[in-house]
N, C-alpha and C positions, 0 to 999 in steps of 0.2 A: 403579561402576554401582549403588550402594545408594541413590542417589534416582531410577532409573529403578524399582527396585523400588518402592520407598515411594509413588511416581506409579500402578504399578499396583495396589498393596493403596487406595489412593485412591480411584483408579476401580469398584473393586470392594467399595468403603464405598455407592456413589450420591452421593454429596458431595464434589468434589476440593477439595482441600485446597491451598492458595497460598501456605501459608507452606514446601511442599517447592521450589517452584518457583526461589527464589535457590540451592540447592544442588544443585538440576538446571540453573539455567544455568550455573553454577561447574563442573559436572563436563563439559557439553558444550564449554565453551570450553577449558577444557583437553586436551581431545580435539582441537582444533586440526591440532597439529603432527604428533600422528598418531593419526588416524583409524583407519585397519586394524588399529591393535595396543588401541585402549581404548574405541571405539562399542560402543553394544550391540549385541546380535544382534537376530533378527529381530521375538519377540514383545517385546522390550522397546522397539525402534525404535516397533512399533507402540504400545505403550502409552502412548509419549511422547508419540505426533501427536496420539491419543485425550485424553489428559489436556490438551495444549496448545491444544487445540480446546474441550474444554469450559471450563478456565479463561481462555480469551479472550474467552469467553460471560457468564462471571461477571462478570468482571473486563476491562471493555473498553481500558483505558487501558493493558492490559500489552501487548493485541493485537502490538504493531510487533515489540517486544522478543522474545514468545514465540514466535510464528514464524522470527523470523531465529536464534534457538537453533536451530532444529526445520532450517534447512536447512544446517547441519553435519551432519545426520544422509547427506543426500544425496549426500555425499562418500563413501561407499560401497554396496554392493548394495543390503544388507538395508536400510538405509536409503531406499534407492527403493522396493523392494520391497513396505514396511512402508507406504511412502504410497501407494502403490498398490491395498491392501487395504484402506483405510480408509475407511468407506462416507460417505455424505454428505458431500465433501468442502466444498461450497458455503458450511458450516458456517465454515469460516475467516475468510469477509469478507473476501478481500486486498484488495478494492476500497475499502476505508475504510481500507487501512494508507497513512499518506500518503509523500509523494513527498519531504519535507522531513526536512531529518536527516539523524543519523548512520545509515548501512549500507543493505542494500538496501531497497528500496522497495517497493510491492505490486507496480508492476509487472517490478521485477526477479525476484523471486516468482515471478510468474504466466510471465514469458521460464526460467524453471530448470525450474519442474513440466511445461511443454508441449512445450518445448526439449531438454531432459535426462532429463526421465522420461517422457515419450509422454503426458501425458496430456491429454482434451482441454478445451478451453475452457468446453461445456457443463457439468463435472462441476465447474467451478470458478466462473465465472461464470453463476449460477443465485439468482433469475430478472433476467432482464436489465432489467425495470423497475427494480429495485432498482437494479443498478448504476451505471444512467443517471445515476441519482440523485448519484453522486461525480463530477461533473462533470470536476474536473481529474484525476480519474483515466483516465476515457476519454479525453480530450482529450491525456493523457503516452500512453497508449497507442497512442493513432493515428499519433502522432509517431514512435513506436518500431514500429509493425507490421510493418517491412522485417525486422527480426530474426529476426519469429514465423518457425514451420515453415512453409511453406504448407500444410498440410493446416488448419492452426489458419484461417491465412485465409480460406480459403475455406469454412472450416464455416457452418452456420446463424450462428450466436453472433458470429463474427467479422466475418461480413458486416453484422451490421445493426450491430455496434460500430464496422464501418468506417463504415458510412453516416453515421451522425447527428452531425448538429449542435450540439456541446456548450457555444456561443454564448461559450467562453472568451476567443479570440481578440476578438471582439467586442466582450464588455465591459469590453477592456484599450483597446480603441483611443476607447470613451466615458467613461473613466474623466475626468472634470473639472480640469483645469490645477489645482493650487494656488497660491495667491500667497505671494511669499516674505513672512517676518515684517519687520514696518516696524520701523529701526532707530530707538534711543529719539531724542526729538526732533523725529521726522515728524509732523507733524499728522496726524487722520483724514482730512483731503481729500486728501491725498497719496497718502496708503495706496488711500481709493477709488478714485483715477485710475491707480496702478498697477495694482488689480485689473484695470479695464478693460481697460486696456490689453493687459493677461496675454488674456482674455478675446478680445476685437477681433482679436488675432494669429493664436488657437487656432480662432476663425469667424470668417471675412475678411466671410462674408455678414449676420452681426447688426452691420457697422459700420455707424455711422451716418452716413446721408446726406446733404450740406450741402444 
């Protein structure tokens, strides 16, 4: 637990400091296999979320990574507990953690904090223009809403993330046919007329009319 310490003498610099952060995630993951005998307690759970919050501020590219350490914590109390007290949660962005990758996702995230620890949607997703803004992420969302608590659903926040229209679906189905590459040999007029033809198939209505 000597780099939950050093996370909090960090926090208590003004300045958090990232080169502790590879041996706070070495010590979390080895917390793994058991939790209850080597998390920290409660003001260090919290100091973790606090530090892991502000160096995902600094430092946006660790975002995915720092977080998904931070929810081993939530494998025990004080680790809910700890996120629980942490003011400004919004602060985290799970809504820019993306969906691709190894481990959980933002919105596997965001199904643990609302799911597991009660907490609600406004206090995470905050302000909702923003969020809009991560298009596939409300869009994986909508797809997974059956999961949420209802209470999550039916809040302000979850309703208007159920309503909108994140035009993903959309611009998969206008995405433009590509033509395969012409093998050596084929002339350019070949190639064009395969295009077309790719083309003619994919809109029956721009064929052309004898």
């Amino acid at each position: 637990q000597r780099a939950a310490d050093d996370a909090r003498a960090s926090l208590a610099s003004g300045d958090v400091d990232p080169t502790i952060w590879p041996v706070l995630k070495r010590e979390l993951l080895d917390a793994k296999d058991n939790p209850a005998a080597t998390l920290p307690d409660l003001e260090r759970s919290k100091a973790i979320w606090e530090y892991c919050i502000q160096l995902s501020i600094k430092k946006t590219a660790l975002r995915k990574q720092l977080f998904q350490g931070c929810m081993i914590l939530l494998s025990v109390p004080d680790g809910v507990s700890a996120l629980r007290e942490v003011a400004d949660k919004q602060r985290m962005q799970i809504w820019k953690i993306p969906s691709s990758g190894v481990g959980p996702s933002g919105v596997d995230m965001l199904l643990t904090m609302t799911r597991d620890c009660g907490i609600g949607l406004a206090e995470l997703l905050d302000p909702v223009a923003e969020v809009l803004k991560s298009a596939t992420f409300v869009s994986v969302l909508q797809a997974r809403f059956g999961e949420f608590p209802e209470e999550a659903r039916s809040s302000e926040v979850g309703l208007a993330l159920s309503r909108v229209d994140t035009g993903v679906a959309d611009r998969e189905k206008r995405k433009l046919p590509t033509a395969p590459k012409p093998a050596k040999g084929i002339a350019p007029l070949q190639e064009c007329a395969d295009l077309a033809d790719v083309y003619a198939e994919k809109y029956p209505s721009c064929r052309k009319k004898a």
